[in-house]
N, C-alpha and C positions, 0 to 999 in steps of 0.2 A: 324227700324227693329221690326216684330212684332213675339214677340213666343208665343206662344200657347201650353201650357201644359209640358212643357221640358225647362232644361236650362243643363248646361253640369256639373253645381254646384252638382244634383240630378243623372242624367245618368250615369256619370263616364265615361273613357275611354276606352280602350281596347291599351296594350302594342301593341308592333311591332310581338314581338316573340308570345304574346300570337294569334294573329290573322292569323301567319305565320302557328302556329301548326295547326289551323280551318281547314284553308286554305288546306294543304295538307295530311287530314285527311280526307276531302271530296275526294279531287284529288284522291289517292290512291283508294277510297273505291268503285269510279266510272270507276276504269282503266286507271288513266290520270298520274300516277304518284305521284312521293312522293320531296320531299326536294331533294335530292341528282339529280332527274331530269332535265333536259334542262329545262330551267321556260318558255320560248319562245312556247316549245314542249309541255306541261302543257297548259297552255294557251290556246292553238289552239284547242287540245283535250276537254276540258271543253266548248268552244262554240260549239260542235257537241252534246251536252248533253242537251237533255230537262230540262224545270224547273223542273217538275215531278222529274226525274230524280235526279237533284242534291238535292230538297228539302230530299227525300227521301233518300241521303248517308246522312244526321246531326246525329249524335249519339243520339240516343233516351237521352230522359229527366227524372226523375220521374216525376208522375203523379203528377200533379197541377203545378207544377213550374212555375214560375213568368213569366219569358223570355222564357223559351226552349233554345233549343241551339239557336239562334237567336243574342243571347244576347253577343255571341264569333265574331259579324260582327258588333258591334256598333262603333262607330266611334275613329280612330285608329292614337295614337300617332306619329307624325311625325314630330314634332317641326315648322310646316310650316302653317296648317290650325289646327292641333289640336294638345293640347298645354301638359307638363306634371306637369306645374306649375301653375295653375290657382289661387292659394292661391295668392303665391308670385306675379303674375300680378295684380291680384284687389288694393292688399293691394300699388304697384306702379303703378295704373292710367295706366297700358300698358296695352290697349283692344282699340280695336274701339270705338269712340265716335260718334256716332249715335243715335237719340233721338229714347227713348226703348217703347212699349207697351209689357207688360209681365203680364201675368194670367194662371190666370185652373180652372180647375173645381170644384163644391162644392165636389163632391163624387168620384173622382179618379177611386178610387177602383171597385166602382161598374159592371167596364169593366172585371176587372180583377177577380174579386169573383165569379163573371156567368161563363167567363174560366174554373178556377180552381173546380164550382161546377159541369159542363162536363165532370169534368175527376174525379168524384165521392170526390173531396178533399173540406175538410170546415174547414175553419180558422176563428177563434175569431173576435168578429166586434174589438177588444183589438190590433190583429194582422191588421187587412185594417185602423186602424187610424192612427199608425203608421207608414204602409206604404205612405198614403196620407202625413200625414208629411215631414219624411225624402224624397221620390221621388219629389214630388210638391210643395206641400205650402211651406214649408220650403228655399226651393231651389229658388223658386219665389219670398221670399222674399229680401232673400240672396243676389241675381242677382237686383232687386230694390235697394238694399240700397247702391253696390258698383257703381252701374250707377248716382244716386243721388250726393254719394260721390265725383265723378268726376267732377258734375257742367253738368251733362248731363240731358236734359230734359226726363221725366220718366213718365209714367203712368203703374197701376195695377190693373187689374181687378179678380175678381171671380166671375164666372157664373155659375147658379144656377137652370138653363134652365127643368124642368120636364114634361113633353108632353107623351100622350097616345101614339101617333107613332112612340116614339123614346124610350118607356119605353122595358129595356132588359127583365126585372123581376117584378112582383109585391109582392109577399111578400121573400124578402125583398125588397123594392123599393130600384131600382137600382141609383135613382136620376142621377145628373147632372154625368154622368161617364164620362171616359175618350172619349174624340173626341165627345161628344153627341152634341156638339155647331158648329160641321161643317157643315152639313146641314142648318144650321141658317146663317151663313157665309155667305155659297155661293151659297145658294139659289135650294138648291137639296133636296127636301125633299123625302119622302117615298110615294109609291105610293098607292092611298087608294084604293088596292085591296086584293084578300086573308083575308079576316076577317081585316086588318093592317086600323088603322082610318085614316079620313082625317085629316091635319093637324089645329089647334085651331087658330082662330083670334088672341086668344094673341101670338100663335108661331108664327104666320108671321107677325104682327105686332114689336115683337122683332127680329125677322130676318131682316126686313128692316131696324132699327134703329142699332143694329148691323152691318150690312153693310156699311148702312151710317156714321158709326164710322169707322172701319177700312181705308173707301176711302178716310174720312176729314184724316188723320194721313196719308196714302201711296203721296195723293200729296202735301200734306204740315204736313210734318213730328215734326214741331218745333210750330205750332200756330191753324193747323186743329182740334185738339180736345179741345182746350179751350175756342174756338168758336162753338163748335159744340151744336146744340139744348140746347142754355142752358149753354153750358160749361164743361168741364170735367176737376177738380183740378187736380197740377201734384200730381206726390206722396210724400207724407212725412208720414213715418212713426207715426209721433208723433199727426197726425190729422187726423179727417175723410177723406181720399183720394183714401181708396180702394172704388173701381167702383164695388158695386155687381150686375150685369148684367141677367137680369130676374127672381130679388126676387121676390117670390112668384107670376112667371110668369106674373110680370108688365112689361110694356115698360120703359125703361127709367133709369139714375144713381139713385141708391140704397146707398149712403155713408156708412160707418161704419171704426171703426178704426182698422188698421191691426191686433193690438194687438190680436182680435177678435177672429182671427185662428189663429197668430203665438205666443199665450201664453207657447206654450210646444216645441216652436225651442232652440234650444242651442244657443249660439251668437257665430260667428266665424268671422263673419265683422259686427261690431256694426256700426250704424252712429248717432253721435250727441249723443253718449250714451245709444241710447234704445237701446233691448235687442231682435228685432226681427227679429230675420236672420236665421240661414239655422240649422236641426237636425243636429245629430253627424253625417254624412253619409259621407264616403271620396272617391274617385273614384273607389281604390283597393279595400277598404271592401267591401263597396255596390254590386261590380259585381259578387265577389267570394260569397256571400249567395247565392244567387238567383239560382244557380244551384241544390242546396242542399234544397230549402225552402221547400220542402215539408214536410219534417222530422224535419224542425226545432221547438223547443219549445220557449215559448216564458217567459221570467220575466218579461215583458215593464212596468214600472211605467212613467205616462205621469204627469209630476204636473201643472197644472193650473194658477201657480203664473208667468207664463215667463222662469222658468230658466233652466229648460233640459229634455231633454229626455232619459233616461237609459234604453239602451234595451239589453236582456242579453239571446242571442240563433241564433238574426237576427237582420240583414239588409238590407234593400232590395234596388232592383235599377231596374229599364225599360227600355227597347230602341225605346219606339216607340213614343217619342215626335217629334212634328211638328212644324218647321219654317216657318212661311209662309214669301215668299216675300213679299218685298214692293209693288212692282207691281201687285200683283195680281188681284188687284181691279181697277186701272186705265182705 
């Protein structure tokens, strides 16, 4: 299994009933009906509705907010594929065992900051490190160390990818933002017209090696990347095993030890005793900020020594992480 950018540690869920009120909140607002309706008759009524259409019944947001209403359709507890115990499953080995590739990106945020700076809103780089934190790195570490834990073969990356044709912003540079590694993926780049550059030998030089990473792991999930060009360590937290993935826009494994970024996660599933695992972020807080972030203030002391994070206004959470298939590459 390979994720990219998202783990459900980070996301959080969405209840039954809170995604029931979404659900016919839109329904009503578009004519289809409410809760006490036929659901069958609902149903029917809502596939006669353009996207336009339904996009436009979501209850407005404030300005900047993280998710928008978006974030009332993320992935929805049902005890069957999404779970409301994930604490309690890591801590008993009950998850699929499947050898994991799990990362993100160096700068998160920077998808998210150009959002929010559209909708005239600007938040502290205090408040995007934090979110980077608790949404991602955190949550990616988190999700590495209970795969670990299990005896499951694991690798981590952080990519770090900066390229002219894929730059949102330049002062601030928006660096390695959120999904900025998909193009490199799968071979889609931008096209160099409208002023937008061609893309640089080292980005397709890294998009090939990239790729070639992904397919060693998709058809041999247990021994493709430890073979691969060289080799790729699994993970252990305790060694250089994190993969940084076109530092300083080289081709090629970058090692460094997790600690590196996960100096300021909280530990909520330690392994082997270190101390890098996931911010405080829990499914329920995380979702219920993000509606409100825009007004929120923030206290965050980050400390640098490993041990927590304290953030005292917000928490934040996203819904637009990517799983990519195994197959996708094959």
């Amino acid at each position: 299994m390979i994720q990219e950018s998202g783990t459900i540690n980070g996301f959080g869920t969405v209840t039954k009933s809170e995604a029931n009120d979404a659900w016919f909140n839109i329904t009503s607002s578009v004519g289809c009906g409410d809760a006490s309706s036929n659901s069958t008759d609902v149903l029917a009524c809502m596939r006669t509705k353009t996207a336009a259409q339904i996009l436009n019944a979501i209850p407005p947001t404030p300005p900047g907010s993280i998710t928008g209403g978006l974030s009332d359709f993320g992935p929805t507890v049902d005890n069957i594929t999404v779970f409301s115990d994930y604490d309690a499953r890591s801590a008993a080995g009950n998850f699929i065992k499947v050898p994991l590739l799990t990362g993100n990106c160096d700068y998160e945020a920077g998808l998210f900051a150009t959002d929010a700076a559209l909708a005239n809103v600007t938040y502290s780089a205090v408040f995007w490190t934090v979110f980077d934190l608790s949404v991602f790195t955190c949550p990616a570490s988190e999700r590495a160390n209970i795969s670990i834990a299990a005896g499951v073969p694991t690798w981590r990356y952080r990519y770090f990818g900066d390229f002219p044709n894929l730059r949102l912003t330049s002062v601030p540079d928006s660096g390695a933002w959120h999904s900025s590694e998909l193009p490199l993926v799968f071979g889609n780049y931008p096209n160099a017209t409208g002023g937008v550059p061609a893309s640089t030998a080292a980005e397709l030089s890294i998009g090939d090696y990239m790729r070639g990473a992904w397919a060693a792991f998709a058809k041999d999930p247990v021994n493709g990347l430890t073979s691969y060009q060289g080799g790729w360590p699994m993970y252990n937290p305790a060694g250089n095993t994190l993969i940084r993935l076109a530092y300083n826009n080289v081709t090629g494994t970058n090692l460094a030890m997790p600690i590196l970024y996960d100096g300021a996660c909280h530990t909520t599933f330690a392994y082997n005793g270190t101390s890098n695992s996931t911010a405080s972020a829990t499914a329920s807080s995380t979702r219920a900020a993000t509606s409100s972030s825009s007004s929120a203030t923030s206290t965050t002391s980050v400390q640098s020594n490993g041990s927590r994070i304290s953030s005292g206004g917000f928490m934040l959470v996203a819904v637009f992480g990517l799983v990519v298939p195994l197959l996708m590459v094959l």
